[in-house]
TIDRENKOL-20434 format. One record per residue: x, y, z of N, C-alpha, C in turn. Coordinates in steps of 0.1 Angstrom, whole numbers, plus 5000, padded with zeros to 4 digits. Layout:
// TIDRENKOL-20434
XYZXYZXYZ
...
***
This chain:
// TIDRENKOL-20434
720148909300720148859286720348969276
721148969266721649029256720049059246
720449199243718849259236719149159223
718349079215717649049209717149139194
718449079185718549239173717749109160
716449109155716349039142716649129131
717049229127717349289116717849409116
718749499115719349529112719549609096
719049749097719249879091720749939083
721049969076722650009073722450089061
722950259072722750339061724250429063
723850569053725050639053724450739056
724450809069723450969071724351099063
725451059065726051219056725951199039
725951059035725651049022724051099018
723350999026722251059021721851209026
722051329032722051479032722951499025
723551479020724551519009723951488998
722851388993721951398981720651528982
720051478993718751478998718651609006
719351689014719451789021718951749038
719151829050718551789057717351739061
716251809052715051759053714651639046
715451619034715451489031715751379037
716551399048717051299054716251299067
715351379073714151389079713151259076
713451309061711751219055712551089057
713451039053713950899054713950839064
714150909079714550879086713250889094
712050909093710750909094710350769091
710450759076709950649074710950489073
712150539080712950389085712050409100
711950489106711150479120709350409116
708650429108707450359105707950239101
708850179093709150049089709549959104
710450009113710349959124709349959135
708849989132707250009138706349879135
706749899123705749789116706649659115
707549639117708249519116708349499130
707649539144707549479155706149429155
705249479148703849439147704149289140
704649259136705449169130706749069137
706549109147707648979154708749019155
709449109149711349149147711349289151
712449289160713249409166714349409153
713849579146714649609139715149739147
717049789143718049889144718249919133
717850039135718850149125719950229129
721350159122722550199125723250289114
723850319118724650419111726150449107
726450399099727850349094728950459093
728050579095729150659094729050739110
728350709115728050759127729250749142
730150799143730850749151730550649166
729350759170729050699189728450549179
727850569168727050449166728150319164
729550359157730150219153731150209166
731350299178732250299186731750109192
729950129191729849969197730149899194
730749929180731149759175732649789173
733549889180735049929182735649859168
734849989160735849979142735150099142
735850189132736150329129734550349122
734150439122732950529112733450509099
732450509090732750509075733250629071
734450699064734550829066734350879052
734250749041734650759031733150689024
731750739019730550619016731250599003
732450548997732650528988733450408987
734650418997735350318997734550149004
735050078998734449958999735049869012
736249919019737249819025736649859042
736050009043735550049050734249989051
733250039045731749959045731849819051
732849749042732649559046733449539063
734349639063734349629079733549659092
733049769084731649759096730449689094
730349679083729449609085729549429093
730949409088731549309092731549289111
732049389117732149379126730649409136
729649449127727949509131727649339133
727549269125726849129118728149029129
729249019132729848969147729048989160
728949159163728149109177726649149179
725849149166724549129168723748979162
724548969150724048829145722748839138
721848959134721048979131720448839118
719348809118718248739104718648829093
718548959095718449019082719549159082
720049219073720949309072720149359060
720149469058718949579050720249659048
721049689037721849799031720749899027
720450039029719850139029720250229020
720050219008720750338998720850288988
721650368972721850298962723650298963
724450258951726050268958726850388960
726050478962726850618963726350618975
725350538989725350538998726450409004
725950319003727150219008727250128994
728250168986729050108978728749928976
728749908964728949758962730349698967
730649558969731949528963732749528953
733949538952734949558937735349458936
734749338936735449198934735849188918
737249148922737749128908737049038895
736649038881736148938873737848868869
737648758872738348658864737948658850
737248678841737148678830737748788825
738048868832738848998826740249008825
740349058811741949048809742249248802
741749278798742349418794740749468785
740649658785739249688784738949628769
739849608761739649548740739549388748
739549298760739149188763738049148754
737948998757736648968752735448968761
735649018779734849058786735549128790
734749268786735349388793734549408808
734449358816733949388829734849388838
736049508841737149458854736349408864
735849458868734549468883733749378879
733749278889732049248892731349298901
730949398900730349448909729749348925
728849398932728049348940727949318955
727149288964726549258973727649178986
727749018976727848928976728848918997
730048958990731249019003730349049019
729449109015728649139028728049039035
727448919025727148849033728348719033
729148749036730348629041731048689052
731848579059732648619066734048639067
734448629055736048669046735948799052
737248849056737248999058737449099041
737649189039737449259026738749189020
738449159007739249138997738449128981
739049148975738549148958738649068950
739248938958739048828947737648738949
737148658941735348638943736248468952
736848418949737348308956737248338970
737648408978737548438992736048428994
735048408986733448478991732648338986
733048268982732548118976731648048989
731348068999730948039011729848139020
728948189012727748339023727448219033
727348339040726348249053725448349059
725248519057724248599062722848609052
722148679058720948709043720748879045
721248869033721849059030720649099018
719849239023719549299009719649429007
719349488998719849628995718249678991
717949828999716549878995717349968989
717150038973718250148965717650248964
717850358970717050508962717850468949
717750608942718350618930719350728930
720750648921721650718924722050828918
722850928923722751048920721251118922
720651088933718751158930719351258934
717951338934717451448943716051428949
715851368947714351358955714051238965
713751258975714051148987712351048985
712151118982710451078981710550898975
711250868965711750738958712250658970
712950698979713450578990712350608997
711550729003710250719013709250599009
708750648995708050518994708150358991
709850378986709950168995709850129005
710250199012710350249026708550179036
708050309028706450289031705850139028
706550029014705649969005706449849020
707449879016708149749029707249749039
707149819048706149869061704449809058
704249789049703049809048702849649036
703649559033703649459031702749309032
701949289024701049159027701149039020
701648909025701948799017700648769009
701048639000699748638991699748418994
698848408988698548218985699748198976
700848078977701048008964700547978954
699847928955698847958937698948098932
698248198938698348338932700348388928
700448298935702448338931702848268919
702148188915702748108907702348068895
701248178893701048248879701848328877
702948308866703548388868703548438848
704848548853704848568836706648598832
706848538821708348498818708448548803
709548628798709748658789711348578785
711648538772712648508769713348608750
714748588752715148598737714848448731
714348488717713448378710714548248709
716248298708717448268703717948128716
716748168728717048128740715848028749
715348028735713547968738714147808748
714947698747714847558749716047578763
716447708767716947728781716147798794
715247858781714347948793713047828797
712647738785711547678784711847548800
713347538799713847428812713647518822
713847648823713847738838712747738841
711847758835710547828838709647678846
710147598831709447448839710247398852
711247428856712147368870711747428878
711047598877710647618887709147658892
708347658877707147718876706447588869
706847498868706547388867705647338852
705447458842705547448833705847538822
705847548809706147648801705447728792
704447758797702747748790702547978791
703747988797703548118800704648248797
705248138787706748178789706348258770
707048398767706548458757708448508752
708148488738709548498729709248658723
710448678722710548868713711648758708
711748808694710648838686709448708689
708348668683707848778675706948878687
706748868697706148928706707649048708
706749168714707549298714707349368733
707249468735707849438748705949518756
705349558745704049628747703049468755
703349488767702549338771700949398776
700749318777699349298783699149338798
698149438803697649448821698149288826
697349208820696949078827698249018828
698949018819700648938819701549008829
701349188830702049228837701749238854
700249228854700049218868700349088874
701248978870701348878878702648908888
702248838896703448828906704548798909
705048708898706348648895706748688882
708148738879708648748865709648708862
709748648855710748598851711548568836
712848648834713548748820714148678815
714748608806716148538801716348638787
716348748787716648828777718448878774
718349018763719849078764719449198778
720249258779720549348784721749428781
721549548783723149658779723049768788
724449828790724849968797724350018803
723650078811723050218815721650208807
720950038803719450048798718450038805
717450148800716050058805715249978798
715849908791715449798785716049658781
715149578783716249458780715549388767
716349308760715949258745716049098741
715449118728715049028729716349018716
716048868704717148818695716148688686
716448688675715548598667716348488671
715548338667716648198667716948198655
716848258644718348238637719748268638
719248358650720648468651721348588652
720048618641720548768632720848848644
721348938642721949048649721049168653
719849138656718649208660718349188675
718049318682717649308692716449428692
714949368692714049438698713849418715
712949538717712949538731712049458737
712349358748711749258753710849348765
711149438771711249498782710749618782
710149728786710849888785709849948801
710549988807710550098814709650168820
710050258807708550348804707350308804
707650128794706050098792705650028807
706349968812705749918823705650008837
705750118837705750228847704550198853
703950198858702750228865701750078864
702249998857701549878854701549728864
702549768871703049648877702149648892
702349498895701549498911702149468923
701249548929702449548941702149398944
703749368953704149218956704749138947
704949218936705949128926707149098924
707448998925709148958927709948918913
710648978913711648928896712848888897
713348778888714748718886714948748872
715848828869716248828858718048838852
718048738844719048688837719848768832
719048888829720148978816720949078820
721949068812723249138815722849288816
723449348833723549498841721649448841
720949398843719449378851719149458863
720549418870720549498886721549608883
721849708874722449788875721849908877
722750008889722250038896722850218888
722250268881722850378869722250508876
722650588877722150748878721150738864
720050838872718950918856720351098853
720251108842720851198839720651288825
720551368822720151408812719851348800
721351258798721851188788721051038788
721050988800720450878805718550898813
718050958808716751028813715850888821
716050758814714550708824715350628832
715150598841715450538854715050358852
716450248853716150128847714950058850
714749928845713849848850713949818869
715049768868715049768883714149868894
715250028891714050088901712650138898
712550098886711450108880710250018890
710449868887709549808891709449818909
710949858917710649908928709349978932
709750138921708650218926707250208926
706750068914705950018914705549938921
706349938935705449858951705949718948
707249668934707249518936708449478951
708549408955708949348968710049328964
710749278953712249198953712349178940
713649238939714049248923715449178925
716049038920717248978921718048938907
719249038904719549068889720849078891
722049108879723149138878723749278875
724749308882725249408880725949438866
726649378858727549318849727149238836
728149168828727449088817727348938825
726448898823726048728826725748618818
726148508820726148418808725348308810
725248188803724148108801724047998790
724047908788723747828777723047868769
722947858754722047898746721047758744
721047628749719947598747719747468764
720247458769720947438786720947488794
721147468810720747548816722247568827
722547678829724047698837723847868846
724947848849725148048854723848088858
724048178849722648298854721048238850
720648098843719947988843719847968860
720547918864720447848877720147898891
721348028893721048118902719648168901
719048248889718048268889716748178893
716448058890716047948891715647928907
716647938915716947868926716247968940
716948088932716048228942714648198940
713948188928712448188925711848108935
712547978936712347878939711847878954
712847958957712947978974711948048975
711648138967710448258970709248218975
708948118964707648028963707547958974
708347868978708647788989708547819000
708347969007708148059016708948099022
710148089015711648219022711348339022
711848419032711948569027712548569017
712348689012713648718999714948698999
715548779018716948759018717148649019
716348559029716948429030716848329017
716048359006716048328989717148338985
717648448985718548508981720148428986
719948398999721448329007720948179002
720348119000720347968999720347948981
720248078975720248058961721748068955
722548128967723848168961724548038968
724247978984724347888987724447718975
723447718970722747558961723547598948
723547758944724347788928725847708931
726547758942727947728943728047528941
727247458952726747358953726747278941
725947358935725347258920726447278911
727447398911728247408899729347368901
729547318916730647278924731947148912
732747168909733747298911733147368899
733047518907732547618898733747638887
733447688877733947748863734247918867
735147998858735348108861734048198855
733448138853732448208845731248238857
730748098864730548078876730848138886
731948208886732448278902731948388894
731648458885731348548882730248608883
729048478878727948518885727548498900
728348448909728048428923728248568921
729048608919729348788924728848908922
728348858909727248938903726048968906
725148878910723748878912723448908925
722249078927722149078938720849048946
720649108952718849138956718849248962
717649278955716649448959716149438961
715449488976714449468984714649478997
714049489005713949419020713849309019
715249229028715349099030714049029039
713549149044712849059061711749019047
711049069039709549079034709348879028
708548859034708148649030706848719020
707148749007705848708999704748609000
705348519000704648398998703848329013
702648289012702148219024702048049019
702947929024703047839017701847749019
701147779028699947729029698747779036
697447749029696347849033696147859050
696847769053696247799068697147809078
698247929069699547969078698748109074
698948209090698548339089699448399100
700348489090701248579092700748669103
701648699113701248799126700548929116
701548959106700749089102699349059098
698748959090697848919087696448919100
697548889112696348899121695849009130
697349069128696749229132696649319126
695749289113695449369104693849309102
693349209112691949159114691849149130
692449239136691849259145692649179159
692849029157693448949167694748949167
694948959180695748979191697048849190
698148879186699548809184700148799196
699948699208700648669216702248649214
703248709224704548699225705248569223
704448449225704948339223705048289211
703648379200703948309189705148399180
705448529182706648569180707948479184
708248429196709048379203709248239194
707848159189708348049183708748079170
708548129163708748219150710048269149
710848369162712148389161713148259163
712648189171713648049176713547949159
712547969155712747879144713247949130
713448059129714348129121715548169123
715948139137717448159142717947999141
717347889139717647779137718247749123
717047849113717347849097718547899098
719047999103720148069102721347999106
721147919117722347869121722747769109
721647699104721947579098722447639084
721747729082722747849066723847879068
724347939080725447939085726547849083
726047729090727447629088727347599073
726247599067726347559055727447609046
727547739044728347869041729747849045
729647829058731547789062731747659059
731147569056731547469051731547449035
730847539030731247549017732447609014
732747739021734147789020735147719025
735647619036736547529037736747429026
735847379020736047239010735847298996
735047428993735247438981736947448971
736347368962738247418949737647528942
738247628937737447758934738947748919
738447828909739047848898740247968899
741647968897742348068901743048098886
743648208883744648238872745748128868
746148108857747048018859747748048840
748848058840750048048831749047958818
749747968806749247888793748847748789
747847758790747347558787748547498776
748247368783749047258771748847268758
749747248747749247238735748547138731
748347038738746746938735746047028741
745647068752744347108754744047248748
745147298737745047438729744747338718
744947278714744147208700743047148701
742647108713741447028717740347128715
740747208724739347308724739247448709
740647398705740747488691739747448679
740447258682739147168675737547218674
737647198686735647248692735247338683
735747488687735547598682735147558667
736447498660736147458642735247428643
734647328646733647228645732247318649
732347428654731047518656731247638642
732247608637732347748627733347878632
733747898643734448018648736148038647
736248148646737348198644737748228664
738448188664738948208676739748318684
739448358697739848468700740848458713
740648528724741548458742741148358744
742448308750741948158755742548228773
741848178783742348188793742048028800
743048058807743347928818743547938829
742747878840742547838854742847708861
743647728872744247598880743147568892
742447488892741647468905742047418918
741947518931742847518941741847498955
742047508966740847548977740947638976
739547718983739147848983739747898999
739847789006740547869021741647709024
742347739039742647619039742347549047
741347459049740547359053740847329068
739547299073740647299089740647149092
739747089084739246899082739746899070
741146829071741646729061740946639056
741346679043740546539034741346419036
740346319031741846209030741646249015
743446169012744646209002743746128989
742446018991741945978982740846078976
740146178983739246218980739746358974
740946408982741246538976742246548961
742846478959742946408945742946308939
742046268933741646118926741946228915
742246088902742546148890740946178880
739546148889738546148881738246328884
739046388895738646508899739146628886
738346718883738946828870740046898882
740746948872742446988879742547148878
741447138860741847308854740647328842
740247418845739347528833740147608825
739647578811740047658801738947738798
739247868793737947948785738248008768
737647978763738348018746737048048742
737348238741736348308734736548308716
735148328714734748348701735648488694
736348498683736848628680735848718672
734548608670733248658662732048658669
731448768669732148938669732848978683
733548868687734948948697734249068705
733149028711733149138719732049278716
731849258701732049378696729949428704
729749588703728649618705727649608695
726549548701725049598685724049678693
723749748679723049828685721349788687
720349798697719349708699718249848692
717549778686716349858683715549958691
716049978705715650068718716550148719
718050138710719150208715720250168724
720050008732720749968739722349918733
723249928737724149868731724249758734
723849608727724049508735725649428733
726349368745726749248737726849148736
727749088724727448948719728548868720
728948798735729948748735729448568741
730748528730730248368730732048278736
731548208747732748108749732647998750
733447868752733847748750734747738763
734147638776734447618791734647488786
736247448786736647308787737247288800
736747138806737447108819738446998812
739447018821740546948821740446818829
741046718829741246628835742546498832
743146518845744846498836745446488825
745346588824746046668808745046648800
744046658799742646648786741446708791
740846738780739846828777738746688777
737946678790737046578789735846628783
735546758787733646798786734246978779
733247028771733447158765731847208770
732047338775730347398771730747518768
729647538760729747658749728447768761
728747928760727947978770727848098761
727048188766726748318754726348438770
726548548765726348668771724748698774
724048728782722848738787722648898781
***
């Protein structure tokens, strides 16, 4: 019988001694040997592989990484690692100057003076599908692995930052549902009647949920030691802080968020979803750039799983859509007693699902949003009288091989069933593609809209909705075009303020970009939604 791989390591050894020096990569490689240690006390045979390692990728007969930068490399080995072991979990080991994000193309991008300047969407996403490498987000509409990324910090010098995630993973203890679900939620005030639906869809009420203004980002021990967080703020560039915006509008952004102030305050076991644009961006500290974001911030603060965007992300301003939803859906899973990774695949899974046919705004955040963490780690205990193997060999009794055994058989079940899920999402999904200049009814239609809200108008782009692969089960000819089906997405930005940067009371540059998603439906503009920049 074939060895038995549940998870699955993926690093860059000459990237990281090329940060970190040899002994740096000593210490890392110490404490990926204690995390596997501890994740057998725990039921899973984890490998640590090596992507650039030749004898190591000769077993899966595809070349060594030669390059930890290029992307077309990484997704092939990794691609061909995840064919013949099949692993539960894939653990990316580094930040992207170890193994690189994807460069999936944004569809909302048209030139850098755009009204979304984002070419890249960055992210994750590619790794867990089984599309071979490409850069359009259409090819990837279908995950079916559970992928996460543990990040040193890019550009470091000091290895010590990956040692102790390293350590906090290894040493990991779930908590009750109830204690999860106290949680604590911050929103832009501008954003209070979208965050007030999130928080109650998944936290079941809104009793906890706090607005900047008039609240500022100096929180409370008590608010910040909870376990769950949850952001619907701004975000900008290379910040460690995300912000908040009055509901009248004004062009104010205090900081919802900072950094600095939450350094040392946070508890371990804390899991975050956050909404705001570059959340999960993953920035060098540098002279210029000195504190190190929230993201690895609340890492080094022992929290378990941080799931955010690389990019700008959008959202209803008083509705719930995009980066609303995705976010939502991961939490959801957390509580529910997913691991993170597997949160994380059924969240990108149910987003595509629910927005089905996605909008181009949509494919953007599938692509965008990643997760930070170790995928294997299950926060949550969904009920008091489920006790985790680590739980019992940390009181003394003795974890028989068979309760391992039923534990892996029933997680390789989850997986298969995520699996088909995922390729059958990619066969039947219609996915949003480029397409030549809308009709002049549906340029007046949605021109109309715009008036009717006040705006001066800016790009309009247009999308033809197509399949995402080509199907190997024919639809019948009634279901794949009825005329009730949308055909095409329009997008018509705001030319106020077009894009432009504000500057946030923390220094952040935020922006402020507002559009208008009309679906088509033979030759007409049936439904318009108006979405705003996170």
């Amino acid at each position: 019988m074939a060895k038995t791989v549940d998870k699955v390591i993926l690093t860059n050894s000459s990237a990281i001694q090329a940060k970190y020096g040899v002994s740096g990569l000593r210490a890392i490689q110490a404490a990926v040997k204690a995390l596997i240690t501890a994740d057998k006390t725990r039921g899973l045979a984890t490998e640590l592989i090596l992507l650039d390692d030749r004898a190591d990728m000769a077993r899966f007969s595809v070349p060594p990484v030669s390059a930890a930068s290029n992307s077309k490399q990484n997704k092939d080995a990794v691609d061909a690692i995840y064919r013949k072991l099949a692993p539960d979990y894939l653990m990316l080991l580094g930040s992207i100057d170890v193994i690189p994000h994807q460069d999936l193309k944004n569809p909302l991008y048209t030139t850098p003076r755009g009204s979304d300047p984002d070419p890249i969407a960055w992210g994750d996403l590619p790794y867990a599908c089984e599309a071979p490498y490409s850069r359009n987000i259409h090819d990837f509409v279908g995950p079916t692995r559970v992928v996460g990324r543990l990040p040193d910090i890019t550009g470091g010098t000091d290895p010590e930052y990956l040692v102790s995630l390293l350590k906090t993973a290894a040493g990991y203890k779930p908590v009750g549902h109830q204690d999860f679900m106290d949680y604590f939620a911050v929103t832009a005030e501008i954003w209070q009647a979208s965050s007030k639906l999130s928080v109650t869809n998944t936290f079941g009420d809104a009793k906890s949920l706090e607005d900047v203004p008039p609240r500022n980002y100096k929180w409370k021990p008590s608010q910040l030691s909870r376990l769950a967080h949850f952001f619907n703020c701004h975000g900008a560039d290379r910040s460690s802080q995300f912000y908040g915006q009055p509901a009248s509008g004004a062009k104010k952004y205090p900081p919802s968020m900072d950094a600095g102030y939450v350094q040392g305050k946070i508890h371990e076991g804390t899991i975050v979803a956050a909404e705001c644009c570059y959340g999960g961006q993953l920035y060098a500290v540098t002279p210029a750039v000195p504190q190190m974001g929230l993201l690895n911030t609340y890492l080094s603060d022992k929290a378990y799983g941080f799931f955010a965007s690389t990019t700008i992300a959008y959202g209803p301003d008083k509705g719930n859509g995009q980066a609303d939803y995705i976010c939502q859906f991961f939490m959801k899973s957390v509580a529910a007693g997913a691991s993170i990774g597997r949160a994380a695949l059924q969240a990108r899974q149910q987003f595509v699902k629910t927005a089905s046919p996605p909008d181009p705004s949509d494919m953007k955040t599938l692509a965008q949003f990643n997760l930070y963490g170790d995928p294997s780690l299950t926060p949550v205990m969904v009920t008091q009288a489920y006790k985790s193997p680590l739980d019992l060999m940390t009181k003394g009794k003795a974890v028989g091989k068979s309760t391992f055994a039923a534990e892996r058989s029933e997680r390789k079940d989850r997986r298969r069933q995520l699996f088909t899920t995922g390729v059958h999402i990619a066969e039947t999904e219609i996915v949003p593609r480029r397409r030549g200049r809308a009709s002049s009814a549906v340029i007046r239609s949605l021109r109309g809209s715009a008036r009717e809200l006040g705006w001066e108008t800016g790009e309009l782009l247009s999308f033809r909705l197509l399949p995402a692969v080509q199907s190997k089960a024919r639809l019948p000819k009634s279901l794949s075009t009825p005329s009730e089906l949308p055909t095409a997405y329009h997008v018509l930005f705001s030319s106020t303020p077009k894009g432009a940067h504000n500057e946030g009371e923390g220094g952040g540059r935020v922006l402020s970009i507002v559009a208008l998603i009309g679906k088509e439906i033979d030759g007409k503009v049936v439904s318009v939604t108006e979405i705003h920049s996170r």
